[in-house]
matplotlib code that plots the C-alpha trace (Angstrom):
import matplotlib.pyplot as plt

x = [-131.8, -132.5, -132.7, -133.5, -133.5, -135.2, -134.9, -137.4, -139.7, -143.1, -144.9, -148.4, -147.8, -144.6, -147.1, -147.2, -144.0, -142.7, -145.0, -144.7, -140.9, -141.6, -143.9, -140.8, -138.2, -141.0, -142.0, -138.1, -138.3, -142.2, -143.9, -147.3, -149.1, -151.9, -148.7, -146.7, -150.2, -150.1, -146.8, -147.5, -150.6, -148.8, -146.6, -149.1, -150.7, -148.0, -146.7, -150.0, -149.0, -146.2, -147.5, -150.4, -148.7, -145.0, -143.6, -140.5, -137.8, -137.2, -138.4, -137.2, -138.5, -136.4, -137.7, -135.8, -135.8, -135.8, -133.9, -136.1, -136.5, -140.6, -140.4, -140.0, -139.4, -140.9, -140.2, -140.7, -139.0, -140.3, -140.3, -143.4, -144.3, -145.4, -149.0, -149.0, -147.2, -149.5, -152.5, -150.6, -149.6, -153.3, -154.4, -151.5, -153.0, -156.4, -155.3, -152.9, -155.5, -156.7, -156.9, -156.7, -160.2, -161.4, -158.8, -160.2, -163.9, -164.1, -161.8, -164.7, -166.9, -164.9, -165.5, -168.6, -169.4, -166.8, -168.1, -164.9, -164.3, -160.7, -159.0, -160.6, -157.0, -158.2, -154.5, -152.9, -155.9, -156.0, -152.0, -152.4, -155.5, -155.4, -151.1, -151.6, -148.5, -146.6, -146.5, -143.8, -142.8, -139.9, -138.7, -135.8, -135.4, -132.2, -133.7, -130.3, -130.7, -133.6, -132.2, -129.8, -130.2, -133.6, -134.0, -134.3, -136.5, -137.6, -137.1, -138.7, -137.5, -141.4, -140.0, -139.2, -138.4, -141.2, -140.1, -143.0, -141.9, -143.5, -142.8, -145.1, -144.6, -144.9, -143.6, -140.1, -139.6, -138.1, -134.7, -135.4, -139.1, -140.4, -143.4, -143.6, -146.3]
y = [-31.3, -30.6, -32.5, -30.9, -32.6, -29.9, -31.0, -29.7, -30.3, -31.3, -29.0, -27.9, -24.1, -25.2, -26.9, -23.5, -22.6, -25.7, -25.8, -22.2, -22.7, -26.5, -24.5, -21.6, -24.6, -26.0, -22.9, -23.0, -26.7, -27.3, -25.6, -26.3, -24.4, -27.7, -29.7, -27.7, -27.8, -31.0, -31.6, -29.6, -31.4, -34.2, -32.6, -31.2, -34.3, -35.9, -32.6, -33.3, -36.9, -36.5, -33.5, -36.2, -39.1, -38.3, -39.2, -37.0, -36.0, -34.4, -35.1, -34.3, -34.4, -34.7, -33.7, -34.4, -34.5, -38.3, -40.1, -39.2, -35.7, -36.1, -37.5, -36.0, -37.9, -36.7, -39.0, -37.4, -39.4, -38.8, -40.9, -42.8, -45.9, -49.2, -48.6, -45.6, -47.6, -51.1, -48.3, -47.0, -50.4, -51.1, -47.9, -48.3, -51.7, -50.7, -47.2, -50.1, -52.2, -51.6, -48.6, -45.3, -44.0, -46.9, -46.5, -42.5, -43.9, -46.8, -44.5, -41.9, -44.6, -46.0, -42.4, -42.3, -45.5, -45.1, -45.1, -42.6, -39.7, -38.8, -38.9, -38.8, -41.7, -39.8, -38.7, -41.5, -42.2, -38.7, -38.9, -41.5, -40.5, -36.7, -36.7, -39.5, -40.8, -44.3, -44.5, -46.9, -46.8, -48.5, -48.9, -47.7, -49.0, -46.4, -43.2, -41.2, -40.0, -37.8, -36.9, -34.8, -31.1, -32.3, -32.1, -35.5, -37.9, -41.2, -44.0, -46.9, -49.5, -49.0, -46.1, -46.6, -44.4, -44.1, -43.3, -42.5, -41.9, -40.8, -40.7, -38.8, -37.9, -34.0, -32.3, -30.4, -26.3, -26.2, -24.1, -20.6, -20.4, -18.1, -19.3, -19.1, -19.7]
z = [-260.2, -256.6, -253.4, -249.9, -246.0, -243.6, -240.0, -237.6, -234.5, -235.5, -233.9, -235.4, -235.9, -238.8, -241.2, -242.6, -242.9, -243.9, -246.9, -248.4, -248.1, -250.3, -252.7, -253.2, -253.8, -256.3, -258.0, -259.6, -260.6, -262.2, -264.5, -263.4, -260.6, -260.5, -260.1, -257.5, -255.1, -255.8, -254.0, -251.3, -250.5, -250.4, -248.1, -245.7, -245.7, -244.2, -242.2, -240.6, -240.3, -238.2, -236.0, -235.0, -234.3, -233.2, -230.0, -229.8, -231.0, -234.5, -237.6, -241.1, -244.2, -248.2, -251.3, -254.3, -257.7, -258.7, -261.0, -263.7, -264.1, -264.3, -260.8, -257.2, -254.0, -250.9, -247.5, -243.9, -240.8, -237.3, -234.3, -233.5, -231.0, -232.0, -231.3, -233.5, -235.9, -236.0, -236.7, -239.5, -240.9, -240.8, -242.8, -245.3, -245.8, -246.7, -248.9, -251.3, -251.8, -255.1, -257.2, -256.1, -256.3, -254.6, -251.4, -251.3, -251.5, -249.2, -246.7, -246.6, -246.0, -243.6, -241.9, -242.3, -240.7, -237.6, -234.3, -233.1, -235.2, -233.1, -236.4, -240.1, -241.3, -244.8, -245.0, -246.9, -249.2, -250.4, -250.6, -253.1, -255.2, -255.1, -255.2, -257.9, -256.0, -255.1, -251.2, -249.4, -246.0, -244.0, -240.2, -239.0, -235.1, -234.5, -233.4, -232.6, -236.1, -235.1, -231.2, -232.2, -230.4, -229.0, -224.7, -222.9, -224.8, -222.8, -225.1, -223.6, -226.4, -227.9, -230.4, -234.0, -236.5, -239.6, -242.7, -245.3, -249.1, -251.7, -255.5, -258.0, -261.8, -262.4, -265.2, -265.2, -265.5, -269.1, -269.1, -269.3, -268.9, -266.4, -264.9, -261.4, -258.7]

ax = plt.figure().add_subplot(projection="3d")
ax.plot(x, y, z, "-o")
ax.set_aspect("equal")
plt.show()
C-alpha cells in the first residue's frame, strides 16, 4: 500500500518533474505500463489544472493506493478565486453529464464551436474518458493549509481552496514480479 502528499508551487516548469517522480512511485505499485500512463495523464491533466487557474499560494497533490488494492486516489489542492471556481463548477457540470464518451465528444464540440479559444476546458472530460476515472471535487474556504512557507499572499475573502479527487481502478504489481516502466 502506498500513499504520498507532495507540496509544491504550481509553477508551469514542475509539470515535468512532478509527473516522472508519480510515474517512478507507480512503476513499483502497477503492473501495467498502459495503466501507469494512464495515471499520469490524469495527473498532468490536473497539474495543468492548477498551474492555469491558481491564485497563490501552494498546492499539493496525494496519490494513494485506495481501499481496494485495484484502486488509486489522486486529489490536487490549490488555491483558486470564486470566478475561477463558478467556471469550473460549470465544466464539471457538463463533463458528469452522461457517459464518458459523450462528456469527451460534446466537449470537443464545445471547442469547436467556441468563439474564444483562451482555454480548450478539455481537461476534465479527457480525465474522465481517457483516465476511465470517478471525479469529485470539494471546497475548502481555509486556505492556511496551503500558505505555509509561501511570501505574502493577498487574500481578499474571494479565495477558496479546490480540492479535485480522483479514483480509477488499475490493476496491482503482484509480489515479486519485476516489471517496471
Amino acid at each position: 500500500m502506498f500513499n504520498f502528499k507532495l507540496q509544491f508551487n504550481p509553477k508551469w516548469g514542475s509539470i515535468v518533474s512532478i509527473r516522472k517522480f508519480i510515474i517512478s512511485i507507480l512503476s513499483k505499485q502497477i503492473t501495467n505500463h498502459d495503466e501507469a500512463y494512464r495515471v499520469a495523464l490524469v495527473a498532468t491533466e490536473l497539474l495543468e489544472n492548477v498551474c492555469r487557474y491558481s491564485t497563490g499560494g501552494m498546492a499539493s497533490i496525494i496519490l494513494k493506493q485506495g481501499e481496494k488494492k485495484s484502486e488509486i486516489e489522486l486529489s490536487i489542492r490549490n488555491i483558486t478565486n470564486k470566478e475561477n471556481f463558478n467556471n469550473f463548477k460549470k465544466i464539471f457540470e457538463i463533463i458528469s453529464e452522461g457517459s464518458a464518451t459523450e462528456a469527451y465528444m460534446k466537449m470537443m464540440v464545445r471547442i469547436v464551436n467556441a468563439k474564444d479559444n483562451k482555454f480548450s476546458q478539455l481537461g476534465l472530460a479527457r480525465i474522465r474518458y481517457e483516465g476511465q476515472s470517478e471525479l469529485a471535487y470539494e471546497i475548502d474556504p481555509d486556505i492556511t493549509s496551503l500558505m505555509e512557507g509561501t511570501e505574502h499572499f493577498d487574500n481578499d475573502n474571494s479565495s477558496l481552496v479546490l480540492c479535485v479527487k480522483n479514483k480509477m481502478s488499475i490493476i496491482p504489481k503482484n509480489q515479486g514480479e519485476t516489471y517496471g516502466i
